[in-house]
N, CA, C and O atoms as a MOPAC input file, in Angstrom:
PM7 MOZYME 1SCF
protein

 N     15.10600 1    -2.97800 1     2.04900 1
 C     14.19500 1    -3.04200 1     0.90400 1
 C     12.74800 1    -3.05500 1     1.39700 1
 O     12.63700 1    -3.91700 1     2.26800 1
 N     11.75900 1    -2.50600 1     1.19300 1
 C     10.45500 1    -2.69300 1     0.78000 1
 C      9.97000 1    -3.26900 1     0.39600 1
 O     10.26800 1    -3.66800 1    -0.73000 1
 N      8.44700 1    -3.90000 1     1.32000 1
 C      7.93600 1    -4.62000 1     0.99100 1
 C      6.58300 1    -4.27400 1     0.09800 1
 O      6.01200 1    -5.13400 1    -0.57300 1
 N      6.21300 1    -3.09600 1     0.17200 1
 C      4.79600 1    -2.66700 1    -0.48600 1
 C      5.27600 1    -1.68100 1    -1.79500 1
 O      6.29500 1    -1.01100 1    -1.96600 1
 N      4.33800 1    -1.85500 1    -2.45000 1
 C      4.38100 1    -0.86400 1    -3.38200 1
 C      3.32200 1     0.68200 1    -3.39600 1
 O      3.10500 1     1.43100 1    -4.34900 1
 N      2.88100 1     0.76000 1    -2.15600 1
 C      1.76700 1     1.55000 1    -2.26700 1
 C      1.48800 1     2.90700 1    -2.39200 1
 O      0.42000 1     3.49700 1    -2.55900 1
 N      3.00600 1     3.42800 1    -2.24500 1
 C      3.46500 1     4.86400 1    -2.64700 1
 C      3.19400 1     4.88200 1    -4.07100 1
 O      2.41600 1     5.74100 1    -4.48600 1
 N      3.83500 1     3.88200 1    -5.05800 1
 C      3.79100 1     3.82500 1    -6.48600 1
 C      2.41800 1     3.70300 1    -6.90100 1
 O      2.06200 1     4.31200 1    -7.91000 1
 N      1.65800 1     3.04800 1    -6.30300 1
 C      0.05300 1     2.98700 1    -6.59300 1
 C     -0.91500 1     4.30300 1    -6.26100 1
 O     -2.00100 1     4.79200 1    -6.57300 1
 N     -0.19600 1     4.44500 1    -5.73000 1
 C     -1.40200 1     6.06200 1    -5.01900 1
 C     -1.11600 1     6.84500 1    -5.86600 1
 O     -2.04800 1     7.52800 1    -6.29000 1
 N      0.54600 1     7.11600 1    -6.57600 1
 C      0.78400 1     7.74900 1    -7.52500 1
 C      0.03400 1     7.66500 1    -8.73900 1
 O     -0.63900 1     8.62100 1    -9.12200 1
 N      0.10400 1     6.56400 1    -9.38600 1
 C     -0.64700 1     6.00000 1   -10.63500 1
 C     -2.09700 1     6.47400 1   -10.68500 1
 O     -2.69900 1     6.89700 1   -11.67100 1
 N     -2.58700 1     6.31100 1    -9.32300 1
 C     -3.98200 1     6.77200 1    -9.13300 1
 C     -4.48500 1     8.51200 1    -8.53600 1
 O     -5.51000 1     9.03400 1    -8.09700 1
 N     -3.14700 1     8.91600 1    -8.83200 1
 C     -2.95900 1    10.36100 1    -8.32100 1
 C     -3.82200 1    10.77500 1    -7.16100 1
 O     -4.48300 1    11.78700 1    -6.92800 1
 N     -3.59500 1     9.63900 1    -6.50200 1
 C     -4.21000 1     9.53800 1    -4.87500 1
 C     -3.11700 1    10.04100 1    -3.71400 1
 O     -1.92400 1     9.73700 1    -3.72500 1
 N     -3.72800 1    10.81400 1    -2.78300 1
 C     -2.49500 1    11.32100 1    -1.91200 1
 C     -2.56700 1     9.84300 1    -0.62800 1
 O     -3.49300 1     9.07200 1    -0.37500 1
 N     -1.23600 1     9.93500 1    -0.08500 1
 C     -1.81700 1     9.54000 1     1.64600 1
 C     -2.50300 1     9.36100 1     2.41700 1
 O     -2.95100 1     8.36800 1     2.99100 1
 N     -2.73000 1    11.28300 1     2.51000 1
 C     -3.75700 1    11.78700 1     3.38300 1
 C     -5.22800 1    11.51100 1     2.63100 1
 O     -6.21300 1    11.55900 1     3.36800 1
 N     -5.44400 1    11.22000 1     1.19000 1
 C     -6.95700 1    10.35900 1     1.02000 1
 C     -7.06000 1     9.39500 1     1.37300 1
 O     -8.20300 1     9.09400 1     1.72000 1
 N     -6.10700 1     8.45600 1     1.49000 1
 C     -6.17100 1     7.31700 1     1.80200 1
 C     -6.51600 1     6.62000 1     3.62600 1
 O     -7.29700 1     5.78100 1     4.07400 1
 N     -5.54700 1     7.43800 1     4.17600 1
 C     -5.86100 1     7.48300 1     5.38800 1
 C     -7.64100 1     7.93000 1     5.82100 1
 O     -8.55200 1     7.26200 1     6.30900 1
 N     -7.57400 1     9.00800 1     5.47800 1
 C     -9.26800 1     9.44300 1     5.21700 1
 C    -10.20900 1     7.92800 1     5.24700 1
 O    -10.70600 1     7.44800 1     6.26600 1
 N    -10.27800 1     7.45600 1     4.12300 1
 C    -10.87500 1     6.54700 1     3.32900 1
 C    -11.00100 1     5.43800 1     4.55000 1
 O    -12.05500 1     4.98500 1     4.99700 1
 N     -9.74300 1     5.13900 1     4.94800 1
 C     -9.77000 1     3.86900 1     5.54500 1
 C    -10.28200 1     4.06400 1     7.38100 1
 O    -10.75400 1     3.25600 1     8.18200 1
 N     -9.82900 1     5.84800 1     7.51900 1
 C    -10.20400 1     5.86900 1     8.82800 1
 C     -8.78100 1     5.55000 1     9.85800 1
 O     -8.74000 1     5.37600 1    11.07600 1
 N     -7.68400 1     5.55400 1     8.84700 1
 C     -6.16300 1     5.59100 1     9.78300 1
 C     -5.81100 1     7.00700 1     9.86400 1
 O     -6.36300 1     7.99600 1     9.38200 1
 N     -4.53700 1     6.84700 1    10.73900 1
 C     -3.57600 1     8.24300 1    11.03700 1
 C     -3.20900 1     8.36200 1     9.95400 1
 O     -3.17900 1     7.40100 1     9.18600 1
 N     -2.81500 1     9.63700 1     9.59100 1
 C     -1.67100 1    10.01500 1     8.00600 1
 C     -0.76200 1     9.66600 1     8.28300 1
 O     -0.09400 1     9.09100 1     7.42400 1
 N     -0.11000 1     9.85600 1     9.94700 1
 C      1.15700 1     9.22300 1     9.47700 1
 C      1.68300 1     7.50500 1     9.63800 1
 O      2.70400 1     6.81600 1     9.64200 1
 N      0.77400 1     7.44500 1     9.71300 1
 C      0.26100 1     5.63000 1     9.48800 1
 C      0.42700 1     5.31300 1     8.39900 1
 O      1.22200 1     4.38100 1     8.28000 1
 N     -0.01100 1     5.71200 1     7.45900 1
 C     -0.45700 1     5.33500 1     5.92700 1
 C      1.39500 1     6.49800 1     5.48800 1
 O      2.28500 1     6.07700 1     4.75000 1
 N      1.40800 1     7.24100 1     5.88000 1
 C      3.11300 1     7.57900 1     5.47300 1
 C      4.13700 1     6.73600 1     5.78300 1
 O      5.19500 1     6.61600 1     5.16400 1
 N      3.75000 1     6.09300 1     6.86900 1
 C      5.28900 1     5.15900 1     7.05200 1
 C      4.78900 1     3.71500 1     6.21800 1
 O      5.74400 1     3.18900 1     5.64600 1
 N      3.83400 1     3.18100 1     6.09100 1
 C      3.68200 1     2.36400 1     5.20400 1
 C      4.03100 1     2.95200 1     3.45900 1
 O      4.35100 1     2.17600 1     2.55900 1
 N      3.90300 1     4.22900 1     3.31000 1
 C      4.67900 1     4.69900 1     2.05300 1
 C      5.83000 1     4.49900 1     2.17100 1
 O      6.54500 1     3.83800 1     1.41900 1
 N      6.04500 1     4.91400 1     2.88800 1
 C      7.88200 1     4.87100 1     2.75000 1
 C      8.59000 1     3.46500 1     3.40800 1
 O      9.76400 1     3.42600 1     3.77500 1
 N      7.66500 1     2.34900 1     3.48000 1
 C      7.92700 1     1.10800 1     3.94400 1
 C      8.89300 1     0.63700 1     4.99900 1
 O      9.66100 1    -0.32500 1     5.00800 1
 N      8.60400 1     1.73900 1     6.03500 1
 C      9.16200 1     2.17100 1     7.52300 1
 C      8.31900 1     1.21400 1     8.19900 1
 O      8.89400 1     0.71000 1     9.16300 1
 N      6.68300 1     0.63900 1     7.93400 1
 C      6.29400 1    -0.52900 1     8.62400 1
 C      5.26500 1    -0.72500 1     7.43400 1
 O      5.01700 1    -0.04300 1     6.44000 1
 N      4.74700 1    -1.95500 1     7.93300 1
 C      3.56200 1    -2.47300 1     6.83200 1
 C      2.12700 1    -2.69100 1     7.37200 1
 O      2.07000 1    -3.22500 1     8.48000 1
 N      1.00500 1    -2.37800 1     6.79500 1
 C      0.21700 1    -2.84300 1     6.98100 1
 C     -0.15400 1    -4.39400 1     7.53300 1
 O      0.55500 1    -5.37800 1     7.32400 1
 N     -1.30300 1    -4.39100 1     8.21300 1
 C     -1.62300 1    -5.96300 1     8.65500 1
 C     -2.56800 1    -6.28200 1     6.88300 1
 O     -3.00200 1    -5.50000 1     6.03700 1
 N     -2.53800 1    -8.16800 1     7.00500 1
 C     -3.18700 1    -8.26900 1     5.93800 1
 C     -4.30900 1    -7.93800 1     5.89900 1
 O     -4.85800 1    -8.02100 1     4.80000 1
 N     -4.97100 1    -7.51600 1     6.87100 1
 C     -6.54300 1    -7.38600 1     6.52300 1
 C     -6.52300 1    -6.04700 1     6.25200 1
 O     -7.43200 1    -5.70200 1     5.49600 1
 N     -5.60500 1    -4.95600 1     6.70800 1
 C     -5.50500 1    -4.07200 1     6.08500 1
 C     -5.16900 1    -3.39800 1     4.80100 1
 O     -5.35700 1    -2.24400 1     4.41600 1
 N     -4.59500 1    -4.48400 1     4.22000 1
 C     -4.26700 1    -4.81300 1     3.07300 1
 C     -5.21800 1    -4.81300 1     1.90300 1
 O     -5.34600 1    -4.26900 1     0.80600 1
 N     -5.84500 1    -5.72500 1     2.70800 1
 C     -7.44500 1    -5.81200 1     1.91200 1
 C     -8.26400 1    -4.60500 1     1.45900 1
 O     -8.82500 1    -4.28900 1     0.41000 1
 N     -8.10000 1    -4.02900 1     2.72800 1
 C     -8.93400 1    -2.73400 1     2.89900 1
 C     -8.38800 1    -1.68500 1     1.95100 1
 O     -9.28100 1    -1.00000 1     1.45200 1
 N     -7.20300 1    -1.38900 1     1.58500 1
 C     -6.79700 1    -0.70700 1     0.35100 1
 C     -6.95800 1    -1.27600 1    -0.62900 1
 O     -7.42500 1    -0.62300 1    -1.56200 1
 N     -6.64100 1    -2.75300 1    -0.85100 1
 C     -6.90700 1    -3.13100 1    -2.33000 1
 C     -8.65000 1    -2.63600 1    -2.26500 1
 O     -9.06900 1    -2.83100 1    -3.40500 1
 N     -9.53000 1    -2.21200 1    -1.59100 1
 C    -10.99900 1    -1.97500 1    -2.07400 1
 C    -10.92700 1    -0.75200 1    -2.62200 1
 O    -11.39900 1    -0.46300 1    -3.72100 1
 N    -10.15600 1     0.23800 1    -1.64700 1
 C    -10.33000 1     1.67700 1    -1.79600 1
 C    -10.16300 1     1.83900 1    -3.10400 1
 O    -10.95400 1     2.40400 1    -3.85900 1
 N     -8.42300 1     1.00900 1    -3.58300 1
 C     -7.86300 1     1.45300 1    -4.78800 1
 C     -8.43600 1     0.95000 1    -5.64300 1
 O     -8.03600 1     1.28100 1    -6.75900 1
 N     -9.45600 1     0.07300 1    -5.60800 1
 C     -9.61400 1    -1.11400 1    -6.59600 1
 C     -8.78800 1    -1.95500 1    -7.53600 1
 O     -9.05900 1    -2.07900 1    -8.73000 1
 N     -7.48500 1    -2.68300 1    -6.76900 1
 C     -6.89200 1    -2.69800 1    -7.15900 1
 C     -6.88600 1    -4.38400 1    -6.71900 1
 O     -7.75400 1    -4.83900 1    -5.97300 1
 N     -5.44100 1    -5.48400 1    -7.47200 1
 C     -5.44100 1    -6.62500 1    -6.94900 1
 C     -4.58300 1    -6.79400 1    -5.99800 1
 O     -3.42100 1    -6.40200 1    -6.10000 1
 N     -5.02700 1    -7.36900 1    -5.01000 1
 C     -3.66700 1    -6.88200 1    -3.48100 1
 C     -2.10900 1    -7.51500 1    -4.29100 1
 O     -1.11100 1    -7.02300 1    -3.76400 1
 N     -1.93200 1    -8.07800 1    -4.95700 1
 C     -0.73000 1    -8.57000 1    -5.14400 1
 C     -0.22500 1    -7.49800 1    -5.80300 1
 O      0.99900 1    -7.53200 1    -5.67400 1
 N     -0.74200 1    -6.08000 1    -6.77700 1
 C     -0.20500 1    -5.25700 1    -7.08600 1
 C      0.23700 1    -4.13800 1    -5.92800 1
 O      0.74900 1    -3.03500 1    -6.12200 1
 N     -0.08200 1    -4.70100 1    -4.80000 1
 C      0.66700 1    -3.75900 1    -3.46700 1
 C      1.60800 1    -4.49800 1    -2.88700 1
 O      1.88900 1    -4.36200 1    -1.69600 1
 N      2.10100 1    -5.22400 1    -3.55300 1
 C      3.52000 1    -6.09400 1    -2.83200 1
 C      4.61400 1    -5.95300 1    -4.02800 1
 O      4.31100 1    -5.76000 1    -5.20500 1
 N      5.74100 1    -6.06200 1    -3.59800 1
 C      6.60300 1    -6.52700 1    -4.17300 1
 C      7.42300 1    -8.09000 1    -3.75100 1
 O      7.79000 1    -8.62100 1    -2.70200 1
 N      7.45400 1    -8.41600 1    -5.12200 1
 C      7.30900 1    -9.78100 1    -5.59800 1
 C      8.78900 1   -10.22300 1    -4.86000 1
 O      9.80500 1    -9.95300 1    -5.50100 1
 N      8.95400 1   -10.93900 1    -3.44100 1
 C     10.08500 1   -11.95700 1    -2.90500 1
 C     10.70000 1   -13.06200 1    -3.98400 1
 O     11.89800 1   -13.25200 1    -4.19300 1
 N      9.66400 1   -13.69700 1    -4.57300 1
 C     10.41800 1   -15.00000 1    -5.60900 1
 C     10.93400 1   -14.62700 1    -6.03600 1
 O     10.95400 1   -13.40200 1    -6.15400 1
 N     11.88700 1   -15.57100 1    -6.68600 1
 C     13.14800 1   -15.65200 1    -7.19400 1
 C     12.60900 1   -15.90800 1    -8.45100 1
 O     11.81800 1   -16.84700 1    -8.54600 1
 N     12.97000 1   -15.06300 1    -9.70700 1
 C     12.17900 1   -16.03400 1   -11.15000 1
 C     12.82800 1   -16.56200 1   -12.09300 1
 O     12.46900 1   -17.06300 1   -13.15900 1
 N     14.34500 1   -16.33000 1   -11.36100 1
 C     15.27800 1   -17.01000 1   -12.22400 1
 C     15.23100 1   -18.99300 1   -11.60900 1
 O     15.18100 1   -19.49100 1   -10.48500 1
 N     15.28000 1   -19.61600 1   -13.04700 1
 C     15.13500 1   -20.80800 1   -12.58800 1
 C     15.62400 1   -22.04000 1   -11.88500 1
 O     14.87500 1   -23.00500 1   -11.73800 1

């Protein structure tokens, strides 16, 4: 399972990869295997997309808790 959502976000924002990588100054296929959640970003890198996307970093994760009570 996957931990990021950031394929689904780039979508929403009809943002490719390869802008993203651009943007931040990574490899494409850096920012591809973090799409396909083959590895993850560090948190500070994390950061660094929630700016690009303007987005709230918790909408680039998927949620571990349990929300049943």
């Amino acid at each position: 399972m996957g931990l990021n959502r950031l394929k689904v976000v780039l979508a929403e924002q009809k943002r490719t990869g390869k802008w993203l990588a651009e943007t931040l100054g990574k490899n494409e296929a850096t920012v591809f295997r973090w799409c396909a959640n083959v590895s993850q970003p560090s948190l500070e890198t994390l950061f660094e997309i929630e700016k690009a996307l303007n987005v709230d970093v918790r909408e680039l994760l998927i949620s571990t808790k349990n929300d049943k009570g």
